[in-house]
DSSP file (Angstrom, degrees, kcal/mol; ACC not computed):
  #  RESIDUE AA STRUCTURE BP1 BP2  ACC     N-H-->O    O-->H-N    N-H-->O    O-->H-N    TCO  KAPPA ALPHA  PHI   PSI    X-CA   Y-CA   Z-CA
    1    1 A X              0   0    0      0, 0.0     2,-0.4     0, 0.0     0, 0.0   0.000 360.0 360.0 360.0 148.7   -0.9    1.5  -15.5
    2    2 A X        -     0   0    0      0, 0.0     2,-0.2     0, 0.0     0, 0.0  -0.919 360.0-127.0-116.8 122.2   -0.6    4.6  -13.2
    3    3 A X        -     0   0    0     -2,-0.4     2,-0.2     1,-0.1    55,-0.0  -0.606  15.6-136.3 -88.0 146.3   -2.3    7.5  -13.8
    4    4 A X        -     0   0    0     -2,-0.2     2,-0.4    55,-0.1    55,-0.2  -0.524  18.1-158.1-101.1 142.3   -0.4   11.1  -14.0
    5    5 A X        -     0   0    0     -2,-0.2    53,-0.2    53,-0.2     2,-0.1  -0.954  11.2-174.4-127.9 156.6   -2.0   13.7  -12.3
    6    6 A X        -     0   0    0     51,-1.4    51,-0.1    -2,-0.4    49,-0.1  -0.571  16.6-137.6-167.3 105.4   -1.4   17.2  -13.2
    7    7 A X        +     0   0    0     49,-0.2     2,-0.4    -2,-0.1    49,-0.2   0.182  32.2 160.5 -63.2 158.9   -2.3   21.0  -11.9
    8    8 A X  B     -A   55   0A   0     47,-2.1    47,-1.7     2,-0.0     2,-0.2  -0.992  33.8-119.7-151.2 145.4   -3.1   23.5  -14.1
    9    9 A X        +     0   0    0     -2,-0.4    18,-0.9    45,-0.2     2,-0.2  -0.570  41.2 130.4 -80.4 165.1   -4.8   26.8  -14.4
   10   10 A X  E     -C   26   0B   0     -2,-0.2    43,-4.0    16,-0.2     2,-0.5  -0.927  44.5 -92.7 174.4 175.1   -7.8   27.8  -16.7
   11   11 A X  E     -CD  25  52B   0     14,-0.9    14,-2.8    41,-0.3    41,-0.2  -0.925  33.8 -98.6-123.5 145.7  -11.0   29.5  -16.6
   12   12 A X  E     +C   24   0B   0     39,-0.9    12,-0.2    -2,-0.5    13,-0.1  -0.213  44.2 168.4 -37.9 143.6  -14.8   28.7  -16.1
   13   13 A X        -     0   0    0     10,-1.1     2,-0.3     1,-0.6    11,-0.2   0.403  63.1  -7.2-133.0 -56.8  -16.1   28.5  -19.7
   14   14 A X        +     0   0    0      9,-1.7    -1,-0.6    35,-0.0     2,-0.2  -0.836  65.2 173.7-135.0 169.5  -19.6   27.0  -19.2
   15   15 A X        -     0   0    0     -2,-0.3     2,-0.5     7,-0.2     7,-0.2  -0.605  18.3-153.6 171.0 143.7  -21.3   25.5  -16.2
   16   16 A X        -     0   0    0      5,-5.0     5,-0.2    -2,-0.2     3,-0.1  -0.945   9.0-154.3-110.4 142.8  -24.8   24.1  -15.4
   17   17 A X  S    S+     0   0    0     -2,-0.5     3,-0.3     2,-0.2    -1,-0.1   0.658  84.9  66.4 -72.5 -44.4  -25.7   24.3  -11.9
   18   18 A X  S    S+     0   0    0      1,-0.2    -1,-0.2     3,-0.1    -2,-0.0   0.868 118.2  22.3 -54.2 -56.7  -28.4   21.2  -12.1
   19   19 A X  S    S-     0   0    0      2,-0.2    -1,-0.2    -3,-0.1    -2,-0.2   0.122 101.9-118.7-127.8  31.8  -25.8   18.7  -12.8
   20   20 A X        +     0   0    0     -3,-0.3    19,-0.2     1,-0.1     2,-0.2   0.421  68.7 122.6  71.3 -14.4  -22.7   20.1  -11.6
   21   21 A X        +     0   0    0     -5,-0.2    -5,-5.0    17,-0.1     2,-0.2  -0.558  17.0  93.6-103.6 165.8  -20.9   20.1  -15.0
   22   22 A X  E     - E   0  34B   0     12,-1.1    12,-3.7    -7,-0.2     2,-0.5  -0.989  48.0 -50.6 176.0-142.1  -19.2   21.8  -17.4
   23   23 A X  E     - E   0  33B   0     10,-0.3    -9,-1.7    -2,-0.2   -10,-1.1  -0.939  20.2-139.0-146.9 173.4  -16.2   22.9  -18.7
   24   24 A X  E     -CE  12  32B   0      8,-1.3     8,-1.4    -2,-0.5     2,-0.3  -0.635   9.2-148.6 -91.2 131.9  -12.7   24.6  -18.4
   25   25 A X  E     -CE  11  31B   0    -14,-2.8   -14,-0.9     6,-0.2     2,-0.4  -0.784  24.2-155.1 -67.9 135.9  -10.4   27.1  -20.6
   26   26 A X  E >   -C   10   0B   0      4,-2.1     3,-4.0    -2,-0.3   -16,-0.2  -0.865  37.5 -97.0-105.0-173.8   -6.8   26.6  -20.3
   27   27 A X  T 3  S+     0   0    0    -18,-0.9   -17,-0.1    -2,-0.4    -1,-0.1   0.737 122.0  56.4 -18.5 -66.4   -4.3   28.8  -20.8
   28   28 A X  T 3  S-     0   0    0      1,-0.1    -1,-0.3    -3,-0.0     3,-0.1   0.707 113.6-107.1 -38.8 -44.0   -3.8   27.3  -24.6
   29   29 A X  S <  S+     0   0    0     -3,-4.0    -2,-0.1     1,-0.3    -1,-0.1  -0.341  76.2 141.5 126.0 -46.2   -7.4   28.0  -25.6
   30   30 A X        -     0   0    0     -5,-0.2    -4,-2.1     1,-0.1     2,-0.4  -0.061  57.6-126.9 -57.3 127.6   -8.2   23.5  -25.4
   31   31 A X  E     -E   25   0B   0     -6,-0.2     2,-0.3    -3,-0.1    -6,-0.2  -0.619  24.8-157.4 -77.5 148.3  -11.6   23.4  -24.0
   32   32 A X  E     -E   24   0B   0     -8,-1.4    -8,-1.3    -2,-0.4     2,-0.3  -0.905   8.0-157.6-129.4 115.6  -11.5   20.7  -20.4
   33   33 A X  E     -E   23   0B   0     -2,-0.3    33,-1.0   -10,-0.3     2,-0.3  -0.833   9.2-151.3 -98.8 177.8  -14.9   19.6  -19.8
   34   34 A X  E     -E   22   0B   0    -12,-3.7   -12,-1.1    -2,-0.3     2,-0.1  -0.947   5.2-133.4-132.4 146.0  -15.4   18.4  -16.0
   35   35 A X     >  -     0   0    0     -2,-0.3     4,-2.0    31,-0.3   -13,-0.1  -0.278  35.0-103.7 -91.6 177.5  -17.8   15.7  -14.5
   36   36 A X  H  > S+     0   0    0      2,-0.2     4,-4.6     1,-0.1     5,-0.1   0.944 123.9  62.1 -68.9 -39.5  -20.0   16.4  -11.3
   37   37 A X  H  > S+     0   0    0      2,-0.2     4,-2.4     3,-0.2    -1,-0.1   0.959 109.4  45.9 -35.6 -70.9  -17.1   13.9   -9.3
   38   38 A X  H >> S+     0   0    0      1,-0.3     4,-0.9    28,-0.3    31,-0.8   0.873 112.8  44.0 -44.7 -68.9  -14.6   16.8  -10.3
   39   39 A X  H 3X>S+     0   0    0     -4,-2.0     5,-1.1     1,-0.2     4,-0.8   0.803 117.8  45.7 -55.4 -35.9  -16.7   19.7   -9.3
   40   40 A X  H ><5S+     0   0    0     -4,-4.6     3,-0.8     1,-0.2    -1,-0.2   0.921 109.2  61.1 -69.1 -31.6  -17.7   17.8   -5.7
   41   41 A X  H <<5S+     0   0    0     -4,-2.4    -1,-0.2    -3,-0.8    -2,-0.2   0.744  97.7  48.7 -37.3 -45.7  -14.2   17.0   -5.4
   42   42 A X  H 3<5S-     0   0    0     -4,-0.9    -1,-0.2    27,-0.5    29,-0.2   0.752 111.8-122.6 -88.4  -4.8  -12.8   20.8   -5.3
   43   43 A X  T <<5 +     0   0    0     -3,-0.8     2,-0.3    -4,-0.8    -3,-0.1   0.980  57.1 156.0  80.7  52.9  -15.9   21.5   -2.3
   44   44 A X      < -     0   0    0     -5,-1.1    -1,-0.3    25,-0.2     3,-0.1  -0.919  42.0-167.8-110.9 177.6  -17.5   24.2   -4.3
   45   45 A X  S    S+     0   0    0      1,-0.4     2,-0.3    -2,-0.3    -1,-0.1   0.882  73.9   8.1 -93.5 -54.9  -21.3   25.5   -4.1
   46   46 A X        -     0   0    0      2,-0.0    -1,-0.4     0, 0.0     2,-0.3  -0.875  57.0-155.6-142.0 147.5  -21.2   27.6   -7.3
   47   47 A X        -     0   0    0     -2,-0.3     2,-0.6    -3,-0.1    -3,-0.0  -0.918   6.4-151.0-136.2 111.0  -19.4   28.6  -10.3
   48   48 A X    >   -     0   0    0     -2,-0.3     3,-2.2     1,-0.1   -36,-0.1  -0.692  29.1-116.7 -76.3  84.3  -19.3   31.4  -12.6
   49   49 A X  T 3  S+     0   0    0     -2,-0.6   -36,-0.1     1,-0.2     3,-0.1   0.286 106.0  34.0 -36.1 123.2  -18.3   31.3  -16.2
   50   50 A X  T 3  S+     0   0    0      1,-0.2     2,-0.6   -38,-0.1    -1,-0.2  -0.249  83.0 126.3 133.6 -56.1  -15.1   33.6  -16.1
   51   51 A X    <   -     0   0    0     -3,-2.2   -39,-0.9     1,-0.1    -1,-0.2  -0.293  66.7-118.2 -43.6 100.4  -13.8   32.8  -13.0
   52   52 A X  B     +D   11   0B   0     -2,-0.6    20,-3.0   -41,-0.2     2,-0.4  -0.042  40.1 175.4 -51.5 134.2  -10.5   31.7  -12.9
   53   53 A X        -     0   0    0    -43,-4.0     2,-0.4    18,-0.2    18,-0.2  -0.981  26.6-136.7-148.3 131.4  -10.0   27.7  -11.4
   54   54 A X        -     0   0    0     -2,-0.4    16,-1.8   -45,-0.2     2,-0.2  -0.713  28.5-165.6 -91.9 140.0   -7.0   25.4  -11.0
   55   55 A X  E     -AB   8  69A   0    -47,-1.7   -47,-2.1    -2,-0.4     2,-0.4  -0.563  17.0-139.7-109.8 171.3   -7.8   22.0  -12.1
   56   56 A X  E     -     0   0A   0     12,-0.6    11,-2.8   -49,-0.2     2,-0.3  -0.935  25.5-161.2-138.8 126.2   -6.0   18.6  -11.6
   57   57 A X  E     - B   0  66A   0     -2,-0.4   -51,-1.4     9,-0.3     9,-0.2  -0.915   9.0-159.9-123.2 146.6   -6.1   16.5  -14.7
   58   58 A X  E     + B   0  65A   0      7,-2.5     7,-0.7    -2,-0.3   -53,-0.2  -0.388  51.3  16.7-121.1-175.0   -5.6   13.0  -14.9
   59   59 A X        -     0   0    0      5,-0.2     2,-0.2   -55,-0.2   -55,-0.1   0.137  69.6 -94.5  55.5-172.0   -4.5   11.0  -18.3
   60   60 A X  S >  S-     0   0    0      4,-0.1     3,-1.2     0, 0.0     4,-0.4  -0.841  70.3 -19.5-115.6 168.3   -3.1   11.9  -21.9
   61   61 A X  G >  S-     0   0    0      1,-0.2     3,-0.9    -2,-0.2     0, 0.0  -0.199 135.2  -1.8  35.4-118.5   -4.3   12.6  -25.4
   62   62 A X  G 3  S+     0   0    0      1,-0.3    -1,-0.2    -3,-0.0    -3,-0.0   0.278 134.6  61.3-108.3 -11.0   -7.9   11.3  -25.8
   63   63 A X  G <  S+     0   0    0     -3,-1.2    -1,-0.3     2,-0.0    -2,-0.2   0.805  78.2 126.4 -93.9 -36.8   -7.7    9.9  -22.2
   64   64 A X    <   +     0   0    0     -3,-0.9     2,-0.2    -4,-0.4    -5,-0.2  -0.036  34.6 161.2 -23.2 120.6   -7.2   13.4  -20.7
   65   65 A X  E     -B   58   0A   0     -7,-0.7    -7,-2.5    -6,-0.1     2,-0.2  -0.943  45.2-114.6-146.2-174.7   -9.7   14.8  -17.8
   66   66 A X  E     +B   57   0A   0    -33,-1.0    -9,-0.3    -2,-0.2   -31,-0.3  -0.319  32.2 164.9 -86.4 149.0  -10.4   16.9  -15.3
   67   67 A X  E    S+     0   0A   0    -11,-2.8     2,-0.2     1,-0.4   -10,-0.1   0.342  72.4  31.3-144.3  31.6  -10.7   15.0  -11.7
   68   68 A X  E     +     0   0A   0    -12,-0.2   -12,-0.6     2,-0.1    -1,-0.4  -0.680  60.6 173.7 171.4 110.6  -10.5   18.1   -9.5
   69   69 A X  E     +B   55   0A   0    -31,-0.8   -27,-0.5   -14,-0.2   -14,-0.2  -0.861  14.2 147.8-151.8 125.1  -11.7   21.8  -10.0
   70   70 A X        -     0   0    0    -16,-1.8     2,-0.3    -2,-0.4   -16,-0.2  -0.424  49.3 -76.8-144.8-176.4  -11.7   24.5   -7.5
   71   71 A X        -     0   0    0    -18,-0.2     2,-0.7   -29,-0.2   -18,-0.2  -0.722  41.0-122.7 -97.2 141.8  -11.2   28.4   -7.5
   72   72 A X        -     0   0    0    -20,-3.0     2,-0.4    -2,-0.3   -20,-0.1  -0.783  28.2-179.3-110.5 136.3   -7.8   30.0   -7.8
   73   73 A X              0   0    0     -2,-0.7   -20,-0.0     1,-0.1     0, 0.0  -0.713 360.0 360.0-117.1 155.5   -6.8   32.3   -5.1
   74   74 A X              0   0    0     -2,-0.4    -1,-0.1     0, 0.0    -2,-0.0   0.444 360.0 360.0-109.4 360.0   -3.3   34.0   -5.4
């Protein structure tokens, strides 16, 4: 089975610094959460709940996560 990847926008909602996680608003409201893989993946240091971040999400429904999270720069 092939997994869909798919960008998105959203904002920092929580993150702990110690283990790299936490998780993402989108747009909708639907809370994202993200693993440490995601966060080393987008090659940031630090994150600040608030800060707006494009994600790449992988899966559907219940399968659904983040596999990519970075800052969004216009």
């Amino acid at each position: 089975m092939r997994t869909r990847l798919a960008g998105m926008q959203g904002t920092a909602y929580t993150y702990d610094p110690d283990a790299r996680t936490g998780s993402v608003l989108l747009d909708d409201g639907t809370p994202l959460p993200f693993d440490a893989a995601a966060f080393d993946a987008g090659g940031l240091r630090m994150l600040r709940p608030g800060q707006r971040v494009r994600i790449e999400v992988a899966g559907e429904g219940a399968e659904r996560r983040v596999v990519f999270v970075t800052l969004q720069t216009f």
